[in-house]
C-alpha positions in Angstrom: 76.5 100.9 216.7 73.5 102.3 217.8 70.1 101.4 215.5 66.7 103.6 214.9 65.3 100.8 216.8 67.2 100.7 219.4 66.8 105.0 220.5 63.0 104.2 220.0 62.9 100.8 222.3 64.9 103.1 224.5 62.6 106.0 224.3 59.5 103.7 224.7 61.2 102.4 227.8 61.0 105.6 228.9 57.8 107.0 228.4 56.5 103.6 230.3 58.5 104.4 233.1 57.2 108.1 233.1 53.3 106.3 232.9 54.3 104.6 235.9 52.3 106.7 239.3 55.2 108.2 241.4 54.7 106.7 244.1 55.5 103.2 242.3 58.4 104.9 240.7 60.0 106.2 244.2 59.7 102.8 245.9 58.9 98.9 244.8 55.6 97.8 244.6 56.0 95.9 247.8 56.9 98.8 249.4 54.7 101.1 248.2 51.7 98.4 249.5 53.6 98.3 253.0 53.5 102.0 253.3 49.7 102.3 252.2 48.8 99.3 254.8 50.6 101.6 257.5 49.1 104.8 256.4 45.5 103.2 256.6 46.0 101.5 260.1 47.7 104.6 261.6 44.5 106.6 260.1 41.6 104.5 261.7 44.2 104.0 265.2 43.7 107.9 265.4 40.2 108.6 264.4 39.4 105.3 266.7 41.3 107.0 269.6 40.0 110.1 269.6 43.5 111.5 268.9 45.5 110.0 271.0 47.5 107.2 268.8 49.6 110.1 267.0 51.1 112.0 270.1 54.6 112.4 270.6 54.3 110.3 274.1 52.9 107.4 272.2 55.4 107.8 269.4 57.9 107.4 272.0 56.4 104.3 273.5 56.1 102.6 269.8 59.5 103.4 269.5 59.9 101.6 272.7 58.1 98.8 272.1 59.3 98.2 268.6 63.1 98.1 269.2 63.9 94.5 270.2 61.2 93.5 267.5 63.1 95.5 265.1 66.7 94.2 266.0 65.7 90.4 265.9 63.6 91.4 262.7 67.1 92.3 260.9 68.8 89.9 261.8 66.4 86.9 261.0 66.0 89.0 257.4 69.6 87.9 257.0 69.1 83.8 257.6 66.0 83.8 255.3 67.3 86.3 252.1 70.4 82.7 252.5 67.5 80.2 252.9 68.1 79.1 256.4 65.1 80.5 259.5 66.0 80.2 263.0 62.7 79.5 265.6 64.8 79.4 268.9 65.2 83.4 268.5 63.3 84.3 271.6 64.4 81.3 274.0 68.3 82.7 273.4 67.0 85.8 273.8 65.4 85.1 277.2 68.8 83.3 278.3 71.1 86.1 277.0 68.6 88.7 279.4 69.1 86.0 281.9 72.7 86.1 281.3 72.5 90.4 281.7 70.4 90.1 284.2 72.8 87.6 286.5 75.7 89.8 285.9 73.9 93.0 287.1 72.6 91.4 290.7 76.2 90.5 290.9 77.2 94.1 290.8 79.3 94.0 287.6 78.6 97.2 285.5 76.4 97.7 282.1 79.2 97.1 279.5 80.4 93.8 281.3 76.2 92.6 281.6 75.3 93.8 278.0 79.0 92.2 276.7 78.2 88.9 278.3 74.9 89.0 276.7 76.6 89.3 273.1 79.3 87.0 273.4 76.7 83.9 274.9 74.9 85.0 272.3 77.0 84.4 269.6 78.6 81.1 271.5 74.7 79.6 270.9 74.8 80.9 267.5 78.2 79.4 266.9 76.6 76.2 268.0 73.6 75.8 266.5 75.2 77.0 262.7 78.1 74.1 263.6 75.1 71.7 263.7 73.4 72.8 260.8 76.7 73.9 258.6 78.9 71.2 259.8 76.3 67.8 260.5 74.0 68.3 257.8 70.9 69.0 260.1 68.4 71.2 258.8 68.4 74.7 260.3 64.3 74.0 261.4 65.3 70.8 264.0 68.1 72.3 265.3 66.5 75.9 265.8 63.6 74.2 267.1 65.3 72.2 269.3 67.0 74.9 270.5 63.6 77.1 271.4 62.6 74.1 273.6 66.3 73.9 275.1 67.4 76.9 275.8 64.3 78.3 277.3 64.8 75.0 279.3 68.1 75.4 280.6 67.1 78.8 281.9 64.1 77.8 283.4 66.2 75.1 285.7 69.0 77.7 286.5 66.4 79.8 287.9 63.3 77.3 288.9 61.5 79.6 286.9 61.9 82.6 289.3 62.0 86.6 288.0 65.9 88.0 288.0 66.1 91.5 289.0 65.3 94.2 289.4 68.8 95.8 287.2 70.1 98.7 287.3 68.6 101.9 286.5 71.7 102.7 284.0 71.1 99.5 282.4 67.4 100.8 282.3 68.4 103.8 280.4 69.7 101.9 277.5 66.0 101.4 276.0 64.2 103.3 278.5 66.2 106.4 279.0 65.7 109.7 276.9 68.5 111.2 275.1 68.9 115.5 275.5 67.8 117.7 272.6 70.6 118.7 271.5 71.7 114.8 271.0 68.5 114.2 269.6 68.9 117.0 267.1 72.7 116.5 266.3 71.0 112.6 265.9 68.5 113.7 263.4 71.2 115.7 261.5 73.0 112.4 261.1 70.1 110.5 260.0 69.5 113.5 256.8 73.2 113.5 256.2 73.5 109.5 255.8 70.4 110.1 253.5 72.3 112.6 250.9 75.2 110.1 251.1 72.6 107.2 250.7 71.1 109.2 247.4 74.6 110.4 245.9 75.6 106.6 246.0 72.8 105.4 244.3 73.3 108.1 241.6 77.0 107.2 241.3 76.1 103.4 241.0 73.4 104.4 238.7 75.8 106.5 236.2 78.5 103.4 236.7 75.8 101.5 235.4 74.8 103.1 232.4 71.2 103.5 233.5 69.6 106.8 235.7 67.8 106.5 238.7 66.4 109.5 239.9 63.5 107.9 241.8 65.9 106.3 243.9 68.0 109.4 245.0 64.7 111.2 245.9 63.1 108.2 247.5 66.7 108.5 249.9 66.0 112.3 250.5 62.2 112.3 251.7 62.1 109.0 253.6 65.9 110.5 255.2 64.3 113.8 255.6 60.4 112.0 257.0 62.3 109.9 259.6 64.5 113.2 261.0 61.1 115.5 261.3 59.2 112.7 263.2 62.3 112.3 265.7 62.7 116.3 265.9 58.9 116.2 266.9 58.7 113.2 269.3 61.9 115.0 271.2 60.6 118.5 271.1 57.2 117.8 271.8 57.6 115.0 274.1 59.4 114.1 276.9 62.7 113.2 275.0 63.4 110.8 272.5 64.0 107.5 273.3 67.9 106.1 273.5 66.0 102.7 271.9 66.4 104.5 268.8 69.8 104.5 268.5 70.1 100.5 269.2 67.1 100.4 266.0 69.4 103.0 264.1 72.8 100.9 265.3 71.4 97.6 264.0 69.7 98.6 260.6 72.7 100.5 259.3 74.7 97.8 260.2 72.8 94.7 259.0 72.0 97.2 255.6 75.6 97.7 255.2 76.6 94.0 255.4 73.9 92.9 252.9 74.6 95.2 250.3 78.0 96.7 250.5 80.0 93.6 251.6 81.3 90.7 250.2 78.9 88.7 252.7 75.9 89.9 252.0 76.4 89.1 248.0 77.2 85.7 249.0 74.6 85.6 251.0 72.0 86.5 248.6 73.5 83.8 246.1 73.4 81.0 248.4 69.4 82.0 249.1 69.0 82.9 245.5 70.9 78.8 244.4 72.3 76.4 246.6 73.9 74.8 243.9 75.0 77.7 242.2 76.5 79.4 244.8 78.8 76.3 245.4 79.8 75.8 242.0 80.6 79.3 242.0 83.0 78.6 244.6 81.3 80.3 247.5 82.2 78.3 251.1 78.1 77.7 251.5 78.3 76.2 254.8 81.1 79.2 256.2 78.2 81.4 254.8 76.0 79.9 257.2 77.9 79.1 260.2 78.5 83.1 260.3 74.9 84.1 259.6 73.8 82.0 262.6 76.7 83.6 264.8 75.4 87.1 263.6 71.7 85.9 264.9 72.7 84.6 268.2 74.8 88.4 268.8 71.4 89.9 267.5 69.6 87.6 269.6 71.6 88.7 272.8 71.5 92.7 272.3 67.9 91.9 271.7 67.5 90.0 275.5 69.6 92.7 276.7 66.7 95.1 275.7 63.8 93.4 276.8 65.6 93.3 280.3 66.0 97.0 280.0 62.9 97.3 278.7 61.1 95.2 281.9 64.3 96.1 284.2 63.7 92.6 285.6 64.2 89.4 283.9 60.6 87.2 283.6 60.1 83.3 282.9 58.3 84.7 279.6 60.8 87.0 278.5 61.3 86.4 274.8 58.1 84.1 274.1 56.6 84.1 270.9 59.8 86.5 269.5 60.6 84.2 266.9 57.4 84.7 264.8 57.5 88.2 265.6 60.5 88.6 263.8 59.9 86.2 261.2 56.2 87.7 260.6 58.2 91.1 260.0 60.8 90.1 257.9 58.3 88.5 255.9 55.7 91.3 256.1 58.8 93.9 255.1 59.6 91.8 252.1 61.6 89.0 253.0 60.9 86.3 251.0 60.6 82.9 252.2 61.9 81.4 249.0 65.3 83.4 250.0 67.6 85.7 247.9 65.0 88.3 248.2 64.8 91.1 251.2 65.9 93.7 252.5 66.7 95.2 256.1 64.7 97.9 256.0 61.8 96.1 254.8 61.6 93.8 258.2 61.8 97.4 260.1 59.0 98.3 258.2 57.5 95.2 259.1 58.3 95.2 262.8 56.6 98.7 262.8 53.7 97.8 261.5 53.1 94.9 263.8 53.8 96.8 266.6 51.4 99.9 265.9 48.8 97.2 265.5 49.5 96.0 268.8 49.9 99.6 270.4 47.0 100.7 268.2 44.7 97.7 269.7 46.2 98.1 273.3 45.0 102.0 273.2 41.3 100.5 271.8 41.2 98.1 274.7 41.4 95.0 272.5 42.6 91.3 273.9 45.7 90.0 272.6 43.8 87.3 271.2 42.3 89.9 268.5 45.3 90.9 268.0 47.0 87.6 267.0 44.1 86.8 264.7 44.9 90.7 262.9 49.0 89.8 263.1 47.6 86.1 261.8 45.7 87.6 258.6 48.4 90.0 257.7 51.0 87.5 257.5 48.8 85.5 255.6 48.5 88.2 253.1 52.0 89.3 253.2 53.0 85.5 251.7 50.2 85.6 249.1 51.4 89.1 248.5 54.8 87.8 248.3 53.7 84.5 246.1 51.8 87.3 243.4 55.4 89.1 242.9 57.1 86.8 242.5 54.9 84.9 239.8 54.7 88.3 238.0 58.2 88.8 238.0 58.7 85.0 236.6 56.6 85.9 234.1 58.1 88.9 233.1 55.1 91.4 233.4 
C-alpha cells in the first residue's frame, strides 16, 4: 500500500533530480568532466593552430591515429572492470604485426595475414590467462614477463630488422578511404543503432519500474553528434577513413559483451568481489582465462593496424601501447579497483590522448612534453576516479 510519505519522498526525488544541470542528468558525472576536458583542449588546439586542428583532413588523421589506441583501449577496459591488467599489450602486438607482416612478404593474401594475426594472438592470450588462471601467478608477472618476452622473441626472429613493405590492400584496412555513399549508408547505421540503443534503455527503464528519459536522449544526440562529424570529415575531406569501421567493429562488440551477455555480468562480479563471485558459483578463473584470450585477439587486430598503419613492420612497433591503453581505460572511466567501466569510456579516453598528441604534434611540441601532459592527466583521472568513488561510498 502506498503511504503520504512515500508519493512525497517520491516527488522529492524528483524535484532533486529536475535541480540537477542537464548536462549531469544526460550523462555521469565522469562523463560529463571527460567531455568538458575534451571540449577545452580541442578549443585552445584550434585557437593555438590558427584553425587548422578542426579540419576535416586532420579529423581524418585523428581518426587514424586513434584506432589501434582505441581497440587495445577496449579490450584492456575488459581485464580491469574483472580485476586483472595485462602490461605485455604492445610486445604481442608488435609480434602479431610481425606475424601479418611475414605472411604478406610471403605472398599470402590480407585475410590469411590479418587471420594469422588473430589466432597467434589469441594462442599468447590463451597462454598467459592459463598461467595466471590455472598456476596462481598474478596477472602483473606474467603480463610483464611477457612484454619483455615477446618483444624478445621477435627481436631474435628478425635481428631486429624492419618487415615489409605490405601490401597496399593490406594498407587500405586503416589507411584506405571508404566512398561516400558507404560513408553515408555508415553514418545511417551509426543513428539507427542509436534509436535502438535509446528504445532499449527506455524498455529496461519501464521493466524497472523507474524512467529514464536522460538516457534515451543522451543515446539520440551523442548517435546523432558522431554521424554529422563522420558526414563532415567524408564530404569535406578526402574520404573517411576505413579505421573507423575497425573502432566501430570493436566498441560495439566489446559494449555488447559487457552489458548484454552473460560474460560481461560475470565479469563485473568477479572485479566488483573475488570471493563473491565464487561463492556465487561463477567459474572465476574460466572468467579469466577468456578475458585474457579476448585481449591477445584484440591485441593482434591491433598489430595488424599499426602494420597497416606504417605498411612496414618496425623494431618499435607497439612500444609503450600498454600504458596507452591502460591510461585510456582509466582516463574513460575504468576503474582500477575493478567492477567499474565502461567501453565507451576508454574510447573516450583514447580520443582524448590522442588529440593531445595530434594537438601538440600540430604546435611543434617534443614528445617529451607530451608525456609529462598524458602523465598529469592520468594522474588526475585516478584522483578523479578515487573522489567518486569515496562519494559514492558515502552515499552523497
Amino acid at each position: 500500500m502506498t503511504t503520504k510519505q512515500d508519493v512525497l519522498n517520491a516527488t522529492g526525488s524528483a524535484d532533486i533530480a529536475r535541480e540537477r544541470p542537464l548536462l549531469t542528468r544526460l550523462m555521469p558525472m565522469r562523463s560529463v568532466v571527460l567531455l568538458v576536458a575534451s571540449l577545452l583542449m580541442v578549443l585552445y588546439f584550434q585557437v593555438a593552430s590558427d584553425g587548422i586542428f578542426i579540419s576535416p583532413n586532420n579529423a581524418a588523421l585523428l581518426i587514424r591515429q586513434t584506432a589501434a589506441v582505441v581497440v587495445v583501449a577496449a579490450g584492456v577496459a575488459v581485464l580491469i572492470i574483472m580485476g586483472e591488467i595485462d602490461l605485455s599489450i604492445g610486445s604481442v602486438a608488435f609480434v602479431c604485426g610481425l606475424i601479418a607482416a611475414k605472411c604478406q612478404m610471403a605472398g599470402y593474401d590480407v585475410m590469411t595475414s590479418l587471420v594469422a594475426a588473430l589466432a597467434v594472438g589469441a594462442v599468447i592470450g590463451l597462454i598467459q590467462g592459463l598461467i595466471i588462471s590455472r598456476l596462481a601467478v598474478p596477472a602483473f608477472v606474467v603480463t610483464l614477463g611477457g612484454l619483455l618476452l615477446w618483444r624478445g622473441v621477435g627481436l631474435t626472429w628478425t635481428n631486429a630488422a624492419a618487415v615489409g613493405p605490405v601490401s597496399s590492400q593490406f594498407t587500405n584496412l586503416t589507411e584506405g578511404r571508404m566512398p561516400l555513399f558507404a560513408a553515408v549508408i555508415f553514418a545511417v547505421l551509426i543513428v539507427l543503432f542509436g534509436v535502438w540503443s535509446a528504445i532499449t534503455r527506455h524498455r529496461s527503464a519501464q521493466r524497472s519500474g523507474s524512467a529514464a528519459p536522460e538516457k534515451v536522449v543522451n543515446a539520440l544526440l551523442l548517435s546523432g553528434a558522431v554521424a554529422a562529424c563522420l558526414l563532415w570529415i567524408a564530404l569535406l575531406g578526402r574520404g573517411l577513413p576505413y579505421a573507423v569501421l575497425w573502432i566501430a567493429g570493436i566498441v560495439v562488440l566489446l559494449d555488447f559483451v559487457l552489458t548484454r551477455a552473460q560474460f560481461g555480468r560475470r565479469a563485473f562480479l568477479v572485479g566488483s568481489n573475488h570471493e563473491a563471485a565464487m561463492y556465487a558459483g561463477i567459474n572465476v578463473n574460466n572468467i579469466v582465462l577468456t578475458g585474457f584470450i579476448l585481449m591477445g585477439t584484440v591485441c593482434g587486430l591491433a598489430g595488424a593496424m599499426l602494420i597497416s598503419r606504417v605498411g612496414t613492420s618496425t623494431p618499435d612497433a607497439g612500444i609503450n601501447l600498454e600504458l596507452t591503453a591502460i591510461a585510456a581505460a582509466v582516463i574513460g572511466g575504468v576503474s582500477l579497483r575493478g567492477g567499474i567501466g565502461s567501453i565507451r569510456g576508454a574510447m573516450m579516453g583514447a580520443f582524448l590522448l590522442t588529440t593531445i598528441d595530434n594537438g601538440m604534434s600540430l604546435l611543434g611540441m617534443s614528445s617529451y612534453a607530451q608525456s609529462v601532459v598524458k602523465a598529469l592527466i592520468l594522474v588526475f583521472a585516478v584522483g578523479l576516479d578515487g573522489y567518486f568513488t569515496r562519494r559514492q561510498l558515502v552515499g552523497k
